[in-house]
C-alpha positions as protocol buffer text, in pm:
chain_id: "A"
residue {
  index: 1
  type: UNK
  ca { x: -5174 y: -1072 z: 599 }
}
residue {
  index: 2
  type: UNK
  ca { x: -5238 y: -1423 z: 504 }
}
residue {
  index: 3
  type: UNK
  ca { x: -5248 y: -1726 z: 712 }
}
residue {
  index: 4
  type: UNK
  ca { x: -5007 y: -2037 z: 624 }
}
residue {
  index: 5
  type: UNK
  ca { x: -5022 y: -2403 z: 753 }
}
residue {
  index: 6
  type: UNK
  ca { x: -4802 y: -2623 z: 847 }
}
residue {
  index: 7
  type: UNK
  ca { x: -4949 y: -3031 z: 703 }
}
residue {
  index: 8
  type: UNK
  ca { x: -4842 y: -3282 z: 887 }
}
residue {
  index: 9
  type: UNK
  ca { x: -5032 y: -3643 z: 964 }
}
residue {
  index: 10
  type: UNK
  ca { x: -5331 y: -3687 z: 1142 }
}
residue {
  index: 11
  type: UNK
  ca { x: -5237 y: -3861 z: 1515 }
}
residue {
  index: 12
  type: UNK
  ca { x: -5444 y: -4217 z: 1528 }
}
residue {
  index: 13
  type: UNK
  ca { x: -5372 y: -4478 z: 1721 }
}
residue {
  index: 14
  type: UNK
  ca { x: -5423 y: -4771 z: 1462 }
}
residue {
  index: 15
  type: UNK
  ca { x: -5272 y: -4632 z: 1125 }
}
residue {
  index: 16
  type: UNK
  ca { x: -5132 y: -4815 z: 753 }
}
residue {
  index: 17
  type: UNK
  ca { x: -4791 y: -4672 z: 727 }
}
residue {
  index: 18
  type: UNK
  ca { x: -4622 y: -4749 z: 419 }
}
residue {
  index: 19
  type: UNK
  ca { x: -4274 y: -4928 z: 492 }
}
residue {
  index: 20
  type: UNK
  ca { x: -3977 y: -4874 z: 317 }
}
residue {
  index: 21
  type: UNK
  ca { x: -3770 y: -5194 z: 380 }
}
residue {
  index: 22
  type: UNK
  ca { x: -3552 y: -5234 z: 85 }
}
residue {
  index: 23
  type: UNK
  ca { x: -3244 y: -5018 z: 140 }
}
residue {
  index: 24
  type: UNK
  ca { x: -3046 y: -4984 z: 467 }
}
residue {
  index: 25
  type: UNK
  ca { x: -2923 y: -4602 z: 430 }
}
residue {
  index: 26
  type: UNK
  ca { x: -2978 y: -4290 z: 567 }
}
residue {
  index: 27
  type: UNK
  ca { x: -3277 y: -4063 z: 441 }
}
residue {
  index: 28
  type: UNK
  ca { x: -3069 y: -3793 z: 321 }
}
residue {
  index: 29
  type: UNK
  ca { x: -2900 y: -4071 z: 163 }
}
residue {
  index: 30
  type: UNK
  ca { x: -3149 y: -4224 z: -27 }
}
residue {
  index: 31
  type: UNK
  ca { x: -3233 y: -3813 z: -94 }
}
residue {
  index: 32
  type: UNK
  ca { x: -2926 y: -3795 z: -302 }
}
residue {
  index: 33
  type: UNK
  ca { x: -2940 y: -4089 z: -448 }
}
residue {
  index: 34
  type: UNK
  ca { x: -3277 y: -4025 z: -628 }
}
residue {
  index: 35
  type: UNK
  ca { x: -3133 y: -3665 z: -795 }
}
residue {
  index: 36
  type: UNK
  ca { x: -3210 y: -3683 z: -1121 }
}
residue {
  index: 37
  type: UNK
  ca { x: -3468 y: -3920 z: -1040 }
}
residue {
  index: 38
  type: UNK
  ca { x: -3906 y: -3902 z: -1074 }
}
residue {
  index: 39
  type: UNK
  ca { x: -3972 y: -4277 z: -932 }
}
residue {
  index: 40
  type: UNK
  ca { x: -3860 y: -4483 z: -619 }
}
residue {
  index: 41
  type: UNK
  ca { x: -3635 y: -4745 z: -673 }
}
residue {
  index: 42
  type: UNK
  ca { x: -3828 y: -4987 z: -479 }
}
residue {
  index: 43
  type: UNK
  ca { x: -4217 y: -5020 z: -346 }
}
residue {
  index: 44
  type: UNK
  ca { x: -4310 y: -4907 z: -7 }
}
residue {
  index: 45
  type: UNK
  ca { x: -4587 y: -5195 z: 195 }
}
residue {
  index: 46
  type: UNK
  ca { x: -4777 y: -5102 z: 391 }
}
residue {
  index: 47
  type: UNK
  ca { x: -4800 y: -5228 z: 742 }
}
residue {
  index: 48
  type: UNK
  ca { x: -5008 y: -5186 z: 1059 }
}
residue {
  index: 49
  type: UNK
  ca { x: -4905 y: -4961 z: 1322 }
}
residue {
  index: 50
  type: UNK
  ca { x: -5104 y: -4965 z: 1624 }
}
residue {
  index: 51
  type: UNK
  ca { x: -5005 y: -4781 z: 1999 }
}
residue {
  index: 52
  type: UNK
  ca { x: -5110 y: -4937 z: 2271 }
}
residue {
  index: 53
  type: UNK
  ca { x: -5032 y: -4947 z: 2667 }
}
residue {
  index: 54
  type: UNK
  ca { x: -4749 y: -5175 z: 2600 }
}
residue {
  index: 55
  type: UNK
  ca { x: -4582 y: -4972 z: 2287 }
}
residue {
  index: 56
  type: UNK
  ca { x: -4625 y: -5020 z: 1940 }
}
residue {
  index: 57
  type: UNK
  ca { x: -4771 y: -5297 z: 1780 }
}
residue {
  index: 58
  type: UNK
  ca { x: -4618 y: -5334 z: 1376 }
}
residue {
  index: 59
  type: UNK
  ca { x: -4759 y: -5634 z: 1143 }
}
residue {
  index: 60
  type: UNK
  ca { x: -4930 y: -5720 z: 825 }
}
residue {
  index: 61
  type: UNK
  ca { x: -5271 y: -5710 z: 967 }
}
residue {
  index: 62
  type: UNK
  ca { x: -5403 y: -5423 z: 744 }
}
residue {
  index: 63
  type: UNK
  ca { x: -5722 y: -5581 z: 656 }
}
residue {
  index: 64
  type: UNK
  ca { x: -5840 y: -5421 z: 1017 }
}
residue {
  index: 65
  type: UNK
  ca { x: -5738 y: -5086 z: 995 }
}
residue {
  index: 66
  type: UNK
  ca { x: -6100 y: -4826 z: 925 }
}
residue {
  index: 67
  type: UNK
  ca { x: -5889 y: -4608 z: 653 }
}
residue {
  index: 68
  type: UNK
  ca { x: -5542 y: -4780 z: 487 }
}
residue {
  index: 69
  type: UNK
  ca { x: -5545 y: -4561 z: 172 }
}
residue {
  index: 70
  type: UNK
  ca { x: -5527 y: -4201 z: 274 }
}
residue {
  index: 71
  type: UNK
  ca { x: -5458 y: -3867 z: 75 }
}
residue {
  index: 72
  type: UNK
  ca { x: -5139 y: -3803 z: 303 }
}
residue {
  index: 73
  type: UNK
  ca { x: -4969 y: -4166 z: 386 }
}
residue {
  index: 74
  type: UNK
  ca { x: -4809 y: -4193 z: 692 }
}
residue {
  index: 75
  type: UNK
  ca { x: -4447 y: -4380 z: 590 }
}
residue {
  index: 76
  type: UNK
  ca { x: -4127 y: -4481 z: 738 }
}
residue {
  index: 77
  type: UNK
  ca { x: -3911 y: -4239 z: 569 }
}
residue {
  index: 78
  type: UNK
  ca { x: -4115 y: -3943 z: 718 }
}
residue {
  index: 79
  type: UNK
  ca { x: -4189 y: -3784 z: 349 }
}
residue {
  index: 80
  type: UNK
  ca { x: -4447 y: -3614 z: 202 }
}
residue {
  index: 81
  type: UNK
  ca { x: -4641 y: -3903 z: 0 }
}
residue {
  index: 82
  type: UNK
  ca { x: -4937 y: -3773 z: -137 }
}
residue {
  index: 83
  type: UNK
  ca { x: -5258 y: -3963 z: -358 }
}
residue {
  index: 84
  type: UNK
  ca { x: -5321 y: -3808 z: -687 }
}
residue {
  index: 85
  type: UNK
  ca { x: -5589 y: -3624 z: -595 }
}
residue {
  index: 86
  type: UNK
  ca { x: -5379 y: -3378 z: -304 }
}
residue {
  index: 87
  type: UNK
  ca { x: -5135 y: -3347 z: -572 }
}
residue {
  index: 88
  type: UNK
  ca { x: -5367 y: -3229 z: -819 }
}
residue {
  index: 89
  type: UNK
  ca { x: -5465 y: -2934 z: -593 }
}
residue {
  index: 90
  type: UNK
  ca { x: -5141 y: -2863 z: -544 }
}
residue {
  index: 91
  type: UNK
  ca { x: -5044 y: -2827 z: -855 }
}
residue {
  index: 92
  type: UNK
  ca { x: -5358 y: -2624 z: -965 }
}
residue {
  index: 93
  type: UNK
  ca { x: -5251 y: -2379 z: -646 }
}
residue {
  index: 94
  type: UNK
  ca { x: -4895 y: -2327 z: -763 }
}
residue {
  index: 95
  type: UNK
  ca { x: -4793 y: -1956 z: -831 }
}
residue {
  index: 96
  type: UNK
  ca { x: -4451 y: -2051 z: -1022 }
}
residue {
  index: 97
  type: UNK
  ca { x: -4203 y: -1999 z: -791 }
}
residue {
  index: 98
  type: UNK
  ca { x: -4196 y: -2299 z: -545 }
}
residue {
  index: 99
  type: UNK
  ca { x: -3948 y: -2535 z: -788 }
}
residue {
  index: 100
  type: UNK
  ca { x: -4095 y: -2868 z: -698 }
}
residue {
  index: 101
  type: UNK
  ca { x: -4157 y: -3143 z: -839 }
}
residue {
  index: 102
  type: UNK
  ca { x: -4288 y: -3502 z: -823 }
}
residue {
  index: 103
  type: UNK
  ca { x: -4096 y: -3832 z: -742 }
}
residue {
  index: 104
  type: UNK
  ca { x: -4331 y: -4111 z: -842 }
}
residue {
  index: 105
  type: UNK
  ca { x: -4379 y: -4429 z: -541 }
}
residue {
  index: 106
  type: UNK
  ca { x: -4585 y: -4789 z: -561 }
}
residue {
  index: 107
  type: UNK
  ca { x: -4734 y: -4828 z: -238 }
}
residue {
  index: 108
  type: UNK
  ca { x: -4840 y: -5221 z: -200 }
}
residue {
  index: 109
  type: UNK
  ca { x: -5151 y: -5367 z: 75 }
}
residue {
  index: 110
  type: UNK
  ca { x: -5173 y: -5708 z: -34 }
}
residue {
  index: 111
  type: UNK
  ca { x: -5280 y: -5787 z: -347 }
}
residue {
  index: 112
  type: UNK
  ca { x: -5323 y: -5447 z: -417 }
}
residue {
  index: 113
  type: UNK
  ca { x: -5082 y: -5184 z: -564 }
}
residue {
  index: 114
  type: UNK
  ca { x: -5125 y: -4797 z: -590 }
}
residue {
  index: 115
  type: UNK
  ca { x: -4930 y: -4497 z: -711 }
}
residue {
  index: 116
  type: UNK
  ca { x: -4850 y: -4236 z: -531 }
}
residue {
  index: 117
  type: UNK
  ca { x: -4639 y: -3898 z: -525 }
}
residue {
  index: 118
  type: UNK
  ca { x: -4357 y: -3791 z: -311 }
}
residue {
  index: 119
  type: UNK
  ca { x: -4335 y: -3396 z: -294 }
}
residue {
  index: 120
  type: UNK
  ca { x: -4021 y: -3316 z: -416 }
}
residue {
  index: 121
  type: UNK
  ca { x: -3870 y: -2907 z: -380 }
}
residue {
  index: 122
  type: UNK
  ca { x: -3551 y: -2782 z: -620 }
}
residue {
  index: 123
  type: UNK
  ca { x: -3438 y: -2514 z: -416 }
}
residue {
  index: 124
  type: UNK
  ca { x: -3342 y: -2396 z: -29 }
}
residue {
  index: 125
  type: UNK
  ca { x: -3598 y: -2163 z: 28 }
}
residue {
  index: 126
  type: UNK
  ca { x: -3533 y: -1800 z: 210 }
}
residue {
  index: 127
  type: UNK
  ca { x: -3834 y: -1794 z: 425 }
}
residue {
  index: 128
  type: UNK
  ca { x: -3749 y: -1715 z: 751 }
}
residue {
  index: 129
  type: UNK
  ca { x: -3732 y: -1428 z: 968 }
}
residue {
  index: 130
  type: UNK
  ca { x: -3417 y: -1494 z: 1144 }
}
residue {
  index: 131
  type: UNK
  ca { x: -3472 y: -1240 z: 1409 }
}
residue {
  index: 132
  type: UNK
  ca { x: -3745 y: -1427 z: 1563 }
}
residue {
  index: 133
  type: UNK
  ca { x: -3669 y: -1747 z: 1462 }
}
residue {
  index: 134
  type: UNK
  ca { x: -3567 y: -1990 z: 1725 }
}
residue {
  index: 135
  type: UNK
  ca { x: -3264 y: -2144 z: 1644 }
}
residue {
  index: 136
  type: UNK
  ca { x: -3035 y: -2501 z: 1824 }
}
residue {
  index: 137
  type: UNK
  ca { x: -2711 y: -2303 z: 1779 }
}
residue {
  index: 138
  type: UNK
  ca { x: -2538 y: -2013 z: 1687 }
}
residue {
  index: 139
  type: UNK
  ca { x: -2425 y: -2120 z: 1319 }
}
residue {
  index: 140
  type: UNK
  ca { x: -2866 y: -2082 z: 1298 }
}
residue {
  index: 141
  type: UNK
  ca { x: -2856 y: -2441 z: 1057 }
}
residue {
  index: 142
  type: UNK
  ca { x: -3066 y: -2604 z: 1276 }
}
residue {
  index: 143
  type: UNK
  ca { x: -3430 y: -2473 z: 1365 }
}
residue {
  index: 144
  type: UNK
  ca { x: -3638 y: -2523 z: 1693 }
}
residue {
  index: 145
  type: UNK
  ca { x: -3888 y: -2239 z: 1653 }
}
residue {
  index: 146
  type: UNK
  ca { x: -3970 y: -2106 z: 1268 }
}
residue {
  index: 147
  type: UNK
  ca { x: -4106 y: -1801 z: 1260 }
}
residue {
  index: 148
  type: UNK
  ca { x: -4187 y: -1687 z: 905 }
}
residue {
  index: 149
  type: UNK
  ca { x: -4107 y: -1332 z: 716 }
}
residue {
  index: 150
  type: UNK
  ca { x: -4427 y: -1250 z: 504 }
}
residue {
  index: 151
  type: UNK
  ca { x: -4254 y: -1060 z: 250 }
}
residue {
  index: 152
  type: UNK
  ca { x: -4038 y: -1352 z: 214 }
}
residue {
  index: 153
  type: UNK
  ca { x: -4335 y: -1620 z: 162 }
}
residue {
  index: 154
  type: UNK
  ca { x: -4611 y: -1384 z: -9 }
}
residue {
  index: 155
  type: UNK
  ca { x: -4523 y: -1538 z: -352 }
}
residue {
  index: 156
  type: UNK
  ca { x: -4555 y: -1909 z: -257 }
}
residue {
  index: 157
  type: UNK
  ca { x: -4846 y: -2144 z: -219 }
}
residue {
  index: 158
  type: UNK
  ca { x: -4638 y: -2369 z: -42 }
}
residue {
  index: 159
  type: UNK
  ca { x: -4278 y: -2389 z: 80 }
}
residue {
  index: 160
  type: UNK
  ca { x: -4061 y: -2593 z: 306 }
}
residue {
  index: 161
  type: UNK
  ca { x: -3860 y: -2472 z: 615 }
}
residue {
  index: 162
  type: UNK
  ca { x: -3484 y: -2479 z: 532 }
}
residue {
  index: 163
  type: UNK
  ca { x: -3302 y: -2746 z: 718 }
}
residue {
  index: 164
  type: UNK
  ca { x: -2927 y: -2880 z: 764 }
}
residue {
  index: 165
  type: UNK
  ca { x: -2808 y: -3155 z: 478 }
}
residue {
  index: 166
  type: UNK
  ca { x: -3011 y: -3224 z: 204 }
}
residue {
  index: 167
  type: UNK
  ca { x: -3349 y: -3285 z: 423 }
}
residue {
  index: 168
  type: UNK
  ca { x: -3524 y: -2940 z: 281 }
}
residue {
  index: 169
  type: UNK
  ca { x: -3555 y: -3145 z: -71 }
}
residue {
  index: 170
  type: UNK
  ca { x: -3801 y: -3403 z: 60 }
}
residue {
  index: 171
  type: UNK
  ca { x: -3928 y: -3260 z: 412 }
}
residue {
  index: 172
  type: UNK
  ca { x: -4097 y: -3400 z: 726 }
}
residue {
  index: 173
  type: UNK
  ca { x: -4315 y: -3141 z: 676 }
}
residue {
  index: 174
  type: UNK
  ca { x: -4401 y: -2872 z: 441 }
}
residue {
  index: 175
  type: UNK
  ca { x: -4617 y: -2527 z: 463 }
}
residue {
  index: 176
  type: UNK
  ca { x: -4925 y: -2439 z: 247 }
}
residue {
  index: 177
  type: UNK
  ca { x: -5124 y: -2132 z: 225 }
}
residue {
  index: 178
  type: UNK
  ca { x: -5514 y: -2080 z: 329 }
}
residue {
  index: 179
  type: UNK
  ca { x: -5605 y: -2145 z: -47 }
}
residue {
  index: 180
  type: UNK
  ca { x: -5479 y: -2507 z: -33 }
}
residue {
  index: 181
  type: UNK
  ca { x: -5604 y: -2553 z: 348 }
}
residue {
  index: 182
  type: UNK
  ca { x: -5948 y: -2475 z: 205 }
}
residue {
  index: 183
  type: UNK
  ca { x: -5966 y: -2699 z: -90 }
}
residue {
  index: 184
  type: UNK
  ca { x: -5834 y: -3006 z: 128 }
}
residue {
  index: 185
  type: UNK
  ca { x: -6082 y: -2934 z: 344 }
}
residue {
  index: 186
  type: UNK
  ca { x: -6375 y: -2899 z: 60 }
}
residue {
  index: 187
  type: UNK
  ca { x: -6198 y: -3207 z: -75 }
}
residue {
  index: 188
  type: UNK
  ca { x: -6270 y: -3385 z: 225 }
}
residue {
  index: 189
  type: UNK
  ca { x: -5909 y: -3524 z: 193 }
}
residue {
  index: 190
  type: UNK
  ca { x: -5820 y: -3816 z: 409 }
}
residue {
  index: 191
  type: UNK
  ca { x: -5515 y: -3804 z: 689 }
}
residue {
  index: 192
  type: UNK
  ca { x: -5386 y: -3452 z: 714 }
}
residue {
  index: 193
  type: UNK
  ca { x: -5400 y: -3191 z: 995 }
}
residue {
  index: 194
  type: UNK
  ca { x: -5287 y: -2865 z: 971 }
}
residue {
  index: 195
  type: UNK
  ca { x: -5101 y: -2641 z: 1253 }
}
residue {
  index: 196
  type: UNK
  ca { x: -5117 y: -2245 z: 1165 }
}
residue {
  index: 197
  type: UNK
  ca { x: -4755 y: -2105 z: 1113 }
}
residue {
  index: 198
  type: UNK
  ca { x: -4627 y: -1793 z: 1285 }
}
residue {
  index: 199
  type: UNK
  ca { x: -4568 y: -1534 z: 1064 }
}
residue {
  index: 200
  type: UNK
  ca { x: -4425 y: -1189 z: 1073 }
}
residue {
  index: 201
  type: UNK
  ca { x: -4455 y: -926 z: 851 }
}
């Protein structure tokens, strides 16, 4: 059986995060809003975040942070913002059933101005093995504990966890099988940690 990943951000204690200050609204909001829809409305800056024994520390002062352009951006909207080059192997990895596609993004650090891609998917994916899953309520919208149905996820290089609202369409996070892991890995890509999934045949 083969092993999946769950990508989320790599935990550092002095990061760039790229702010999205334009638009007071709700994510799943802003989700909607942008159906239809390949680029961001508005540019994302990014800022300093830095934890320290008093909280978190948030200004301009990027110029001091070791890595501010990474593969996987951390970002105040919690998406998937990717640089071209993890988008490229995810797009080389695709199988043809995973519906996604790509909303384009300006990312700004001073006087400086990049593209990036925000992982977009089309459709509420049947992944889960609802027996073992652990759910917050009865209704089983909401999930605690995903536990994954390998018959159900065989024919994906990637998929998303399905979620309440709109929020499956652009996800906190987002699964990827050992194919992708590897190449991100050979690709020495910067900013991403992976956490294996639990799967069940």
């Amino acid at each position: 059986m083969k092993k999946y990943y769950c990508v989320y951000w790599r935990d550092n204690p002095e990061i760039a995060s790229a702010c999205y200050e334009g638009e007071n609204q709700f994510d799943y909001e802003l989700i909607s809003r942008l159906e239809g829809k390949n680029e961001m409305p508005l540019d994302f800056n990014l800022r300093r975040i830095k934890e320290g024994k008093d909280g978190l520390t948030i200004d301009d002062n990027t110029v001091i942070v070791k890595d501010v352009w990474l593969d996987y951006q951390p970002n105040s909207l919690v998406w998937p913002i990717m640089s071209e080059k993890f988008k490229s192997i995810i797009e080389a990895s695709l199988k043809g059933n995973e519906q996604i596609d790509w909303i384009t993004c300006n990312l700004r650090n001073l006087s400086e101005t990049r593209e990036y891609y925000i992982l977009r998917f089309n459709k509420q994916m049947d992944v889960l093995d609802k027996k073992k899953t652990l759910f917050m309520d009865e209704r089983k919208e909401s999930v605690i504990k995903p536990v994954f149905s390998f018959s159900k996820i065989k024919d994906y290089s990637l998929f998303v966890c399905p979620s309440s609202y709109n929020f499956w369409k652009i996800p906190s996070s987002f699964y990827v099988n050992e194919e992708i892991k590897k190449k991100i890995q050979k690709e020495k890509l910067t900013g991403i940690e992976f956490e294996k999934a639990i799967i069940t045949e």
